[in-house]
N, C-alpha and C positions, 0 to 999 in steps of 0.2 A: 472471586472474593465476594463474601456477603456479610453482612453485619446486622440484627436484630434482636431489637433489644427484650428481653421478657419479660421482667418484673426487675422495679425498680423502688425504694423504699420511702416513701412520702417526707416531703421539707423538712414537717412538725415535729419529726422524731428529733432532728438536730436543731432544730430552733428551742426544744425542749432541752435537751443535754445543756444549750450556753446558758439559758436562762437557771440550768440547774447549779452553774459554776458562782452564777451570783446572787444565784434565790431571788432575783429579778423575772418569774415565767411571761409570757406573752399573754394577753387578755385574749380572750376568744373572738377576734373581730376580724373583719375582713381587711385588707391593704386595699386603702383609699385613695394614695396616689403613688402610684408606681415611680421611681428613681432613674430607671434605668431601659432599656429596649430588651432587657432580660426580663429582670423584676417584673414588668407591665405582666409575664406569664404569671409571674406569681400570685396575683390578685385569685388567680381558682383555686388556692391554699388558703382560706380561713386560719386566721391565730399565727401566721410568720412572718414577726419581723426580719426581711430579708434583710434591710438595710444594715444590720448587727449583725446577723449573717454573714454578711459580704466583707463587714469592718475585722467582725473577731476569726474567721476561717482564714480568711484570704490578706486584711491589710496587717494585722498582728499578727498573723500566722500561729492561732493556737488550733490549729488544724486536726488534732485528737476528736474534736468535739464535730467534726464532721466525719470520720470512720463510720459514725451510725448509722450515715447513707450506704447504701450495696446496690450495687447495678449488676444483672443478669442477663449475659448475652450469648445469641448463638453465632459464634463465626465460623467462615469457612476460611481456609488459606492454604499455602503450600504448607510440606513438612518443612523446607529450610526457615519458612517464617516463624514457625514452630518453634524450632530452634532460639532465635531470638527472646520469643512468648516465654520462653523455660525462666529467663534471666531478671523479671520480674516475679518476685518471691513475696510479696504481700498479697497472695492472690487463691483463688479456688479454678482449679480447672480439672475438667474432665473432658478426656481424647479419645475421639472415634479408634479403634482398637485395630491395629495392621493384624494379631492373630486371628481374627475373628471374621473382619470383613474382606479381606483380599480375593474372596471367594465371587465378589463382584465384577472381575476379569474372566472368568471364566466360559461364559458362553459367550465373548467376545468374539468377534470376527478379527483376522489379522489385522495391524494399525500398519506393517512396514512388510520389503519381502525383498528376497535377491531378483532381481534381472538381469537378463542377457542383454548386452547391449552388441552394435554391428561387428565389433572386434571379438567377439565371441565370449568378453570378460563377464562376470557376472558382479554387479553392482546392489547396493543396496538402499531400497527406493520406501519412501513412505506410497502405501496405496492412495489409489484415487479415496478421499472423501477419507481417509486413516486420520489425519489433523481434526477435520472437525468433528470427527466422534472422540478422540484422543482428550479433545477439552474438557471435557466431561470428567476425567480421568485427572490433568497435567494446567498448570496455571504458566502461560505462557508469557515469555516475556516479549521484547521490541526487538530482541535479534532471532533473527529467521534459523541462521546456523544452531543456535542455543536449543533451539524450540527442533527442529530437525531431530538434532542429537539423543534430544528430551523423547521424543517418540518412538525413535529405535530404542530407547533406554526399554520403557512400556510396553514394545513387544516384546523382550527378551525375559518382562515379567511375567506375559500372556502366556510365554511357552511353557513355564517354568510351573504355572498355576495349572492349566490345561493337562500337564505331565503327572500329576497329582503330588508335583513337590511340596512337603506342608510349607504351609503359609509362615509358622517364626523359621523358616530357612530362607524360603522366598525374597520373605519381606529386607534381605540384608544388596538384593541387589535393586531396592527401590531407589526411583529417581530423586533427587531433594525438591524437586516441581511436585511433587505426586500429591493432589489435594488429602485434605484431612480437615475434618471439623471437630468444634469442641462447642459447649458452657461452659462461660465464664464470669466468674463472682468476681467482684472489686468492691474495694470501699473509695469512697472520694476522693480521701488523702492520698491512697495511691492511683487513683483514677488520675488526680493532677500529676503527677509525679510520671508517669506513663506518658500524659497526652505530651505535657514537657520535654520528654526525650523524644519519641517516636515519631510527633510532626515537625522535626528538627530538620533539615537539609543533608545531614548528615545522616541520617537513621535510612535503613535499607529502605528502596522504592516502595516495594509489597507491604510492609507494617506502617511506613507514611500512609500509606490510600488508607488503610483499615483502620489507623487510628482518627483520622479526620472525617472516617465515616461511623467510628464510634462515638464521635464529639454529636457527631449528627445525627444521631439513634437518640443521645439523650432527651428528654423531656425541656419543652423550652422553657421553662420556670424555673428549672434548676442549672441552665449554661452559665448563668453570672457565675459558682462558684469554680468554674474551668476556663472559662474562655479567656483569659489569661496566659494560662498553663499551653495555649495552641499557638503557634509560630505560624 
């Protein structure tokens, strides 16, 4: 899992839109005393009053007038969190391509392989060192059996790539571990709305880590209008 954020769309834009709902704009001047252990970041934005910010986004909840904001990030995750990521529709995403790159298994070395054991049976064993090259590949979890299974899964993809099976055939026997990265666009309103489910107790392990590393990608001038929205 990784999380980095790329471009991010500066305060004044939506300090601008609220002040535009009352034809009240903000005077071009610096914030002279910070409110907050947020706000204190906002002093490096010239002309936003945060403090309106914080009242009309977040304690009135006319939250339209924060959309303006868009945050742009690169994540890495399994395909099953993938999964999850689809269910959030207020959003821009663009997905590392399973026909395109699966071609990245291909000069692999084997990850698993049958053995003889003393009874003469033949077993089926991840290799020495197959796991930690496998990571590379598979986003493991805290059960050993899972993550086992998960690598036998990964070679049975190696053979299939190595065979010159095409990759949209291939790609139907991938594991739901099998990393994939994307960009992804958000605006704030549904940035809260996101961080609100996702760092829930209840929200799958893998997209809790990533969203509470998404919270912490953000810019720290800008966490007052989220940090709420985090469990």
């Amino acid at each position: 899992m990784s999380v980095k954020l790329l471009h991010n769309t500066p305060l004044w834009i939506a300090d601008k839109a609220i002040g535009k709902c009352w034809d009240k704009p903000t005077p071009d001047v610096e914030v002279k005393e910070p409110w907050n252990e947020y706000t204190a970041f906002a002093r490096l934005a010239p002309g936003c009053n945060v403090e309106r910010m914080e009242r009309v986004a977040n304690k009135n909840k006319h939250a339209s007038t924060i959309e303006h904001l868009n945050y742009t990030f690169d994540i890495t995750m399994s395909r099953a969190c993938l999964q999850e990521w689809s269910r959030h529709r207020m959003t821009s995403l663009s997905v590392k391509s399973s026909r395109y790159t699966l071609k990245e298994l291909k000069d692999e070395e084997p990850f698993a392989d049958y053995v003889c054991d003393e009874d003469g049976d033949y077993e089926y064993e991840v290799v020495e060192g197959g796991s930690e090259r496998a990571k590379k590949y598979l986003v493991f979890t805290d059960d050993d059996l899972v993550n086992e299974a998960s690598v036998f899964n990964l070679e049975e993809l190696r053979k299939l790539i190595s065979l010159g099976i095409a990759n949209d055939k291939a790609k139907y026997c991938l594991p739901e571990c099998y990393k994939t990265s994307m960009v992804w666009t958000v605006n704030a309103r549904s940035l809260q709305n996101f961080l609100a489910l996702r760092t829930s107790k209840a929200a799958l392990w893998e997209i809790r880590d990533i969203a509470y590393a998404v919270y912490y990608a953000l810019p720290k001038s800008h966490r007052f209008l989220f940090a709420d929205s985090v469990n």
